[in-house]
C-alpha positions in Angstrom: -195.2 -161.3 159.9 -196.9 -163.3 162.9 -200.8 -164.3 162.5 -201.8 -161.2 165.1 -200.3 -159.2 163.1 -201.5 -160.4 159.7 -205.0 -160.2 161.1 -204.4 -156.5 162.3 -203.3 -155.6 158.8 -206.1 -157.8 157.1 -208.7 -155.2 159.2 -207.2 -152.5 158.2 -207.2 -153.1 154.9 -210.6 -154.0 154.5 -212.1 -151.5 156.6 -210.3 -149.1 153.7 -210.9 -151.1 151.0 -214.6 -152.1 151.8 -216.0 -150.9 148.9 -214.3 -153.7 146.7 -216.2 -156.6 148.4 -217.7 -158.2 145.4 -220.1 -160.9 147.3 -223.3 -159.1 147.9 -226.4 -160.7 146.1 -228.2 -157.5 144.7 -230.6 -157.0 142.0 -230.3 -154.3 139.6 -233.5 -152.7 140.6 -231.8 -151.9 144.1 -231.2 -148.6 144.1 -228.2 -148.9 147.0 -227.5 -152.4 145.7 -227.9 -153.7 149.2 -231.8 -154.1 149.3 -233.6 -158.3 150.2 -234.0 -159.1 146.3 -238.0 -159.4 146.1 -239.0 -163.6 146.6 -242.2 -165.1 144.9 -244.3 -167.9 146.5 -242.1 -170.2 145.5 -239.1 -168.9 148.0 -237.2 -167.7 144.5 -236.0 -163.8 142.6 -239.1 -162.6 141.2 -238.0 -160.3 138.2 -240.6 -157.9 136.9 -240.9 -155.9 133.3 -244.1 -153.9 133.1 -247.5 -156.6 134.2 -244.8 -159.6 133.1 -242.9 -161.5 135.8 -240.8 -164.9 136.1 -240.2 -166.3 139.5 -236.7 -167.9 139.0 -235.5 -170.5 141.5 -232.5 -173.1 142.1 -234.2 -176.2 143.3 -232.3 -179.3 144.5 -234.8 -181.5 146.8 -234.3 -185.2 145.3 -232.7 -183.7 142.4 -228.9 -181.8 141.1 -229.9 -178.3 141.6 -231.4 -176.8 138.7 -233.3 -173.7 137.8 -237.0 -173.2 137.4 -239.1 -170.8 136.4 -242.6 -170.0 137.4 -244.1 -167.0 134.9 -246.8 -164.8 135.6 -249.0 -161.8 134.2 -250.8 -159.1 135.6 -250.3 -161.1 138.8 -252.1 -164.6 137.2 -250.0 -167.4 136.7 -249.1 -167.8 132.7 -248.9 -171.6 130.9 -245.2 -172.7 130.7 -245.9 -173.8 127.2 -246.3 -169.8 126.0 -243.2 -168.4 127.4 -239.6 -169.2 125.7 -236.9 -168.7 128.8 -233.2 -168.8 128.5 -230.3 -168.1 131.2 -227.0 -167.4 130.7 -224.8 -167.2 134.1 -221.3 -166.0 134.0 -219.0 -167.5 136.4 -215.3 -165.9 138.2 -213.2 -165.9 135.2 -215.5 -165.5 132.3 -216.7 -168.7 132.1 -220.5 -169.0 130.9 -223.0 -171.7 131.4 -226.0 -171.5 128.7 -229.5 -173.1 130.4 -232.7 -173.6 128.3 -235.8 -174.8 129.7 -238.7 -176.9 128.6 -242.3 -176.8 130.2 -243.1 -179.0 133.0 -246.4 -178.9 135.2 -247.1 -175.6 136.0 -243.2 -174.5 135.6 -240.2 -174.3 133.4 -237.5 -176.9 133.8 -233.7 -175.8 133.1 -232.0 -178.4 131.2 -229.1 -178.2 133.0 -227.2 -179.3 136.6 -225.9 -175.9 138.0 -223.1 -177.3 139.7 -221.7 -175.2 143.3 -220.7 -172.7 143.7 -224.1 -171.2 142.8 -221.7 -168.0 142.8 -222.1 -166.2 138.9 -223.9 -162.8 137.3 -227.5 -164.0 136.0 -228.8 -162.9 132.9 -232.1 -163.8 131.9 -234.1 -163.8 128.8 -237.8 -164.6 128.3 -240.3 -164.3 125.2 -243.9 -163.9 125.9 -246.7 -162.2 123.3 -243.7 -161.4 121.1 -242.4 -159.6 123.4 -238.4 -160.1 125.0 -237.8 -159.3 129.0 -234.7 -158.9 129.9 -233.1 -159.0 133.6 -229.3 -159.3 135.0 -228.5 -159.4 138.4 -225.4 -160.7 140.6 -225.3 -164.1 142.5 -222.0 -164.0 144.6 -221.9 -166.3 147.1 -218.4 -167.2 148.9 -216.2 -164.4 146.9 -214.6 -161.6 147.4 -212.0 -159.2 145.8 -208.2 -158.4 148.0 -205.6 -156.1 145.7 -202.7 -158.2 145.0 -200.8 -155.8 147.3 -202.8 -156.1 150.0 -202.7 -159.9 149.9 -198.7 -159.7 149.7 -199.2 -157.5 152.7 -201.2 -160.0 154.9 -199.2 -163.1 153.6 -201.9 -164.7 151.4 -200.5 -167.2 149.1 -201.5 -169.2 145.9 -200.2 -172.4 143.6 -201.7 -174.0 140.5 -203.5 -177.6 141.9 -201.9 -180.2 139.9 -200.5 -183.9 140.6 -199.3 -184.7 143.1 -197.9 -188.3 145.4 -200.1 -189.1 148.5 -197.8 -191.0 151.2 -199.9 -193.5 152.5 -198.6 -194.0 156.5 -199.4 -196.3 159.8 -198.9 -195.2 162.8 -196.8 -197.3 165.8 -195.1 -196.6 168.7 -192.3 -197.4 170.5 -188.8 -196.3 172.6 -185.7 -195.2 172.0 -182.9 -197.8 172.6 -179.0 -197.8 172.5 -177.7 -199.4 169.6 -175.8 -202.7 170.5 -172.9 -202.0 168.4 -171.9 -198.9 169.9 -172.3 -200.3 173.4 -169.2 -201.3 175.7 -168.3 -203.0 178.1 -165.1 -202.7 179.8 -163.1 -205.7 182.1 -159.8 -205.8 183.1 -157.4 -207.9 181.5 -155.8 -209.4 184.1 -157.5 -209.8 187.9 -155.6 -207.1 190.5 -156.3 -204.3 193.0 -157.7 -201.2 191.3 -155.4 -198.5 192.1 -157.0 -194.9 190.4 -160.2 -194.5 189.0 -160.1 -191.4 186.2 -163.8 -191.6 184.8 -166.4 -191.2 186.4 -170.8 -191.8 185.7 -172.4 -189.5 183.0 -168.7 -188.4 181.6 -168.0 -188.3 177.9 -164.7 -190.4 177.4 -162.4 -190.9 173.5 -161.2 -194.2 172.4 -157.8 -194.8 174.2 -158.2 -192.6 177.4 -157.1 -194.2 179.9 -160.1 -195.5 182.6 -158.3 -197.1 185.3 -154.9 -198.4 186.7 -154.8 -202.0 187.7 -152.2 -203.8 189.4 -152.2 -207.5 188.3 -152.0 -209.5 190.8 -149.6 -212.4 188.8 -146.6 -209.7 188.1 -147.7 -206.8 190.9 -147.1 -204.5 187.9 -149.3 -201.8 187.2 -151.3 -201.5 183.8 -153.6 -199.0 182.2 -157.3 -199.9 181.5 -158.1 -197.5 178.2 -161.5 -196.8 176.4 -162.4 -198.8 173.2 -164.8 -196.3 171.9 -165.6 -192.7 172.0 -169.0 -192.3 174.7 -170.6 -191.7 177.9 -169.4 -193.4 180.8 -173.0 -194.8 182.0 -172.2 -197.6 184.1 -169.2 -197.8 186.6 -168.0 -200.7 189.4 -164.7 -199.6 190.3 -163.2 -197.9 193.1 -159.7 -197.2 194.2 -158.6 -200.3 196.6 -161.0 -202.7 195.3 -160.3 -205.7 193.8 -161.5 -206.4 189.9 -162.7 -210.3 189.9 -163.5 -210.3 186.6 -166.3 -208.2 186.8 -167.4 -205.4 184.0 -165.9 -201.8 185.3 -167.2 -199.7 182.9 -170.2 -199.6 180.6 -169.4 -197.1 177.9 -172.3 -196.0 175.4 -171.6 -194.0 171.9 -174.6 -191.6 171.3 -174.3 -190.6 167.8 -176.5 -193.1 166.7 -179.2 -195.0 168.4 -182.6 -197.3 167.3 -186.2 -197.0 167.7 -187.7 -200.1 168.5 -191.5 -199.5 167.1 -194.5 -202.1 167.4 -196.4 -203.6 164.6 -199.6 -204.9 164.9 -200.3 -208.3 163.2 -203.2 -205.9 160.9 -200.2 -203.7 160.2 -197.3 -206.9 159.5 -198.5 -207.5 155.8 -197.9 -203.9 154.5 -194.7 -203.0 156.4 -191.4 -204.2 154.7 -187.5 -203.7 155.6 -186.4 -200.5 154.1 -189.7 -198.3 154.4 -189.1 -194.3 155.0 -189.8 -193.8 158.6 -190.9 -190.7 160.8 -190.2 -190.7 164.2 -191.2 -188.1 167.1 -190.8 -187.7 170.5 -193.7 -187.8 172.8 -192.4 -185.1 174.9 -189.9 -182.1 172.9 -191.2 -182.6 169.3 -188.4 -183.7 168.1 -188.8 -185.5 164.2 -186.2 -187.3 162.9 -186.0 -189.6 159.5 -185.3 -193.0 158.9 -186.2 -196.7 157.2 -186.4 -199.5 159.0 -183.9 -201.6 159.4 -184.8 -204.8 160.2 -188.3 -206.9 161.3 -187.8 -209.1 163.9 -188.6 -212.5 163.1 -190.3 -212.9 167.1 -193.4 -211.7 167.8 -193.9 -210.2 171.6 -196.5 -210.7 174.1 -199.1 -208.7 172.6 -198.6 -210.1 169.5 -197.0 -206.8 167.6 -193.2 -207.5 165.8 -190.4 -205.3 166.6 -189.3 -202.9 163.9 -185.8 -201.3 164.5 -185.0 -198.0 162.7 -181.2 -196.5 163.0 -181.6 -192.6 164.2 -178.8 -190.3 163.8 -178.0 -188.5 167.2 -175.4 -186.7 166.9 -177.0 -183.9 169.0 -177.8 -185.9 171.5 -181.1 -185.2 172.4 -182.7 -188.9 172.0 -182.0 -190.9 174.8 -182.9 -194.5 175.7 -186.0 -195.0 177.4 -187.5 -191.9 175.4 -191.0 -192.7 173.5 -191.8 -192.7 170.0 -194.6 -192.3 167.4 -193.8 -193.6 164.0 -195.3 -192.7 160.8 -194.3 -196.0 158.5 -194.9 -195.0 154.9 -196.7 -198.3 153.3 -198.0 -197.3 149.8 -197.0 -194.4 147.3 -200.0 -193.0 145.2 -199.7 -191.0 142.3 -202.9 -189.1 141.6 -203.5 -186.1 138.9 -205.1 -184.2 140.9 -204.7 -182.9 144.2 -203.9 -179.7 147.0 -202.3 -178.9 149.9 -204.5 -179.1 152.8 -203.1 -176.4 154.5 -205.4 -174.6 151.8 -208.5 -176.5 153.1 -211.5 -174.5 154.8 -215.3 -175.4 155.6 -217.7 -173.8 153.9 -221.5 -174.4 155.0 -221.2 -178.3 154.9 -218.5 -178.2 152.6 -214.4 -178.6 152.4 -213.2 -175.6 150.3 -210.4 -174.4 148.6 -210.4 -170.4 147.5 -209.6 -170.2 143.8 -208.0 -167.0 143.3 -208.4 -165.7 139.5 -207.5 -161.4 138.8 -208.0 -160.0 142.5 -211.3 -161.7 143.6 -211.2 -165.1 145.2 -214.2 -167.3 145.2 -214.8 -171.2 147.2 -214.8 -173.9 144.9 -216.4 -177.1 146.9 -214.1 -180.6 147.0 -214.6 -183.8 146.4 -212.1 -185.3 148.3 -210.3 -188.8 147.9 -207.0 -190.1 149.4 -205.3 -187.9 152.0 -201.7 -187.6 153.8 -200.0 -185.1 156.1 -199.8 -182.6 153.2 -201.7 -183.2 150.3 -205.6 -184.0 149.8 -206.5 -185.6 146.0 -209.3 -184.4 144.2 -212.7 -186.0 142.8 -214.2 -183.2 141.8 -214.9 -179.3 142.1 -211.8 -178.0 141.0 -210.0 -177.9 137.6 -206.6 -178.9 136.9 -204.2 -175.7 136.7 -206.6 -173.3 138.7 -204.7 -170.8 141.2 -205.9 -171.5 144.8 -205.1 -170.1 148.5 -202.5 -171.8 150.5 -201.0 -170.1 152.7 -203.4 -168.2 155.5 -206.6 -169.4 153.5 -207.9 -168.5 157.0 -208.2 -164.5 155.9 -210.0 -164.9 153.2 -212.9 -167.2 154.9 -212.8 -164.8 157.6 -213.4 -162.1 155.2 -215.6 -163.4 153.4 -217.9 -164.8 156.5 -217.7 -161.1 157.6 -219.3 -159.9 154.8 -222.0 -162.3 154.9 -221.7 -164.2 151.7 -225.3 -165.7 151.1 -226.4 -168.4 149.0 -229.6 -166.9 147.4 -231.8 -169.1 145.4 
């Protein structure tokens, strides 16, 4: 299935499916569960029970977001000392974090860090005059619920994060050169008068066929001139009638195999050793090939960068000398415990996302990211080991979800 046409599908299926979208913020006082939750004067959910309120914010200015809690009664503001508050949030997968709260100034202050994504169901307790209010309302941010069918239908795919070796890579450049060995040069044996000619410029040749006919000028007998190597004929000074004085007549090249001479930088010299995996591409047709290098050369050049050679099978042909390269030299191996592909990777208000996928709702979970390479990205933080994550087309669900107009209500 091409990306048009998982994006068709991925319409379709949602404009059907719409009512499964679990990332709303509603209250459970809104009747159609798609009401603005009522705010208090400090910008958080005011929760009412009769004359008692609480004001319940996430406040992160200078600080780790945390909760706090402003309570009121019959509209007047009530001493944090003489009400007992606890919240319980239930996170994508069951997962509960318990917050208490001790007075501060004119508020309650929750006792603990509540870490992104601020994405869970809220259930709060609080104790005034002996009496208990209770209140539970959702708090999705960033999630959103796809049957597994559906996902199979629009290519969505998932793997467990887990360990995983970064490549650690410097880039050079270069050419593509014909390899010395399986270069040619053809003379005659003895001087004469070149008689035929039976290859010509640009013509693939075998070891043995013949080249030319000479007649030698000592015993006016006529000998064959033969290929030493399979090739292309790239280079030719003989003609029927001329005379060979001991000049090269043919310049035969074997293909099969050629080098890519790539330039390191002096910063570059210290990490770069004989036998290193190389990548090679073209500038021009994308091709990739893979190699090591070789061999170092022991000269530097005018700009100061050594030459690194790297063999490249060509047995298709489509290098040729002259062509220029980029190289990806592979320098250090890192093993780390944690990482993910970053084909998986999306931004998420300022952050870099993954979607953890857990049931058939997907939700972000924000990255600390350390060391990087072409495929995978190590993580710091915001993601536990073993958890199922998007990979493949990632893309759909952000789109889905930023459709829906995920918020991130404090």
């Amino acid at each position: 299935m091409n990306r048009i046409t998982a994006v068709f599908v991925m319409v379709i299926v949602l404009v059907i499916a719409g009512c499964t979208r679990v990332d709303t913020t509603h209250d459970d006082s809104d009747v159609h569960g798609d009401a603005e939750p009522a705010k208090g004067p400090n910008r958080g959910r005011l929760l009412s029970d009769g004359h008692f309120s609480v004001e319940l914010a996430i406040f992160e200015t200078g600080v780790p977001p945390e909760f706090r809690v402003w309570a009121s009664s019959n509209g007047a503001p009530v001493s944090p000392q003489d009400v007992d508050v606890e919240v319980t949030l239930t996170r994508l997968g069951g997962i509960e974090d318990r917050i208490g709260f001790e007075p501060q100034g004119d508020f309650l202050r929750g006792d603990t860090v509540v870490y992104e994504p601020h994405s869970f169901v809220v259930a709060v307790t609080a104790r005034y005059q002996g009496e208990s209010h209770r209140w539970q309302y959702d708090n999705f941010e960033g999630r959103t619920r796809i049957a597994s069918d559906m996902a199979q239908a629009v290519g969505i795919e998932t793997e467990k994060a887990g360990p995983a070796t970064i490549r650690e890579h410097v880039t050079v450049y270069g050419r593509v050169v014909s390899d010395p060995e399986n270069v040619s040069h053809v003379n005659a044996r003895f001087d004469g008068v070149i008689r035929s000619v039976r290859a010509s410029i640009g013509e693939p040749v075998t070891a043995g066929q013949v080249l030319a006919v000479i007649e030698a000028n000592d015993s006016l007998n006529d000998y064959s001139i033969t290929a030493p190597i399979s090739g292309t004929v790239i280079d030719r000074h003989a003609n029927p009638g001329e005379t060979t004085d001991g000049r090269t007549l043919f310049t035969i090249v074997d293909t099969s195999s050629v080098w890519a001479e790539l330039a390191v930088f002096p910063s570059d010299r210290s990490r770069v050793v004989v036998g290193a995996p190389v990548t090679v591409r073209t500038a021009i047709g994308d091709i990739s090939i893979d190699g090591e290098i070789a061999l170092l050369s022991p000269v530097a050049g005018s700009n100061q960068s050594v030459t690194a050679r790297v063999r490249l099978a060509n047995n298709d042909g489509l290098l040729a000398a002259g062509m220029y390269l980029t190289g990806e030299i592979e320098v250090a191996l890192y093993e780390v415990p944690l990482a993910v592909k970053r084909i998986g990777l999306q931004a998420f208000r300022d952050f870099t996302v993954v979607y953890a996928h857990i049931g058939d709702e997907y939700e972000v979970r924000m990255l600390d990211l350390g060391r990087q390479d072409a495929t995978w990205a190590e993580v710091l933080g915001g993601l536990d080991a073993g958890t199922a994550y998007v990979t493949e087309n990632s893309y759909l669900i952000k789109a889905d979800i930023e459709k829906s107009g995920a918020s991130h209500d404090h």
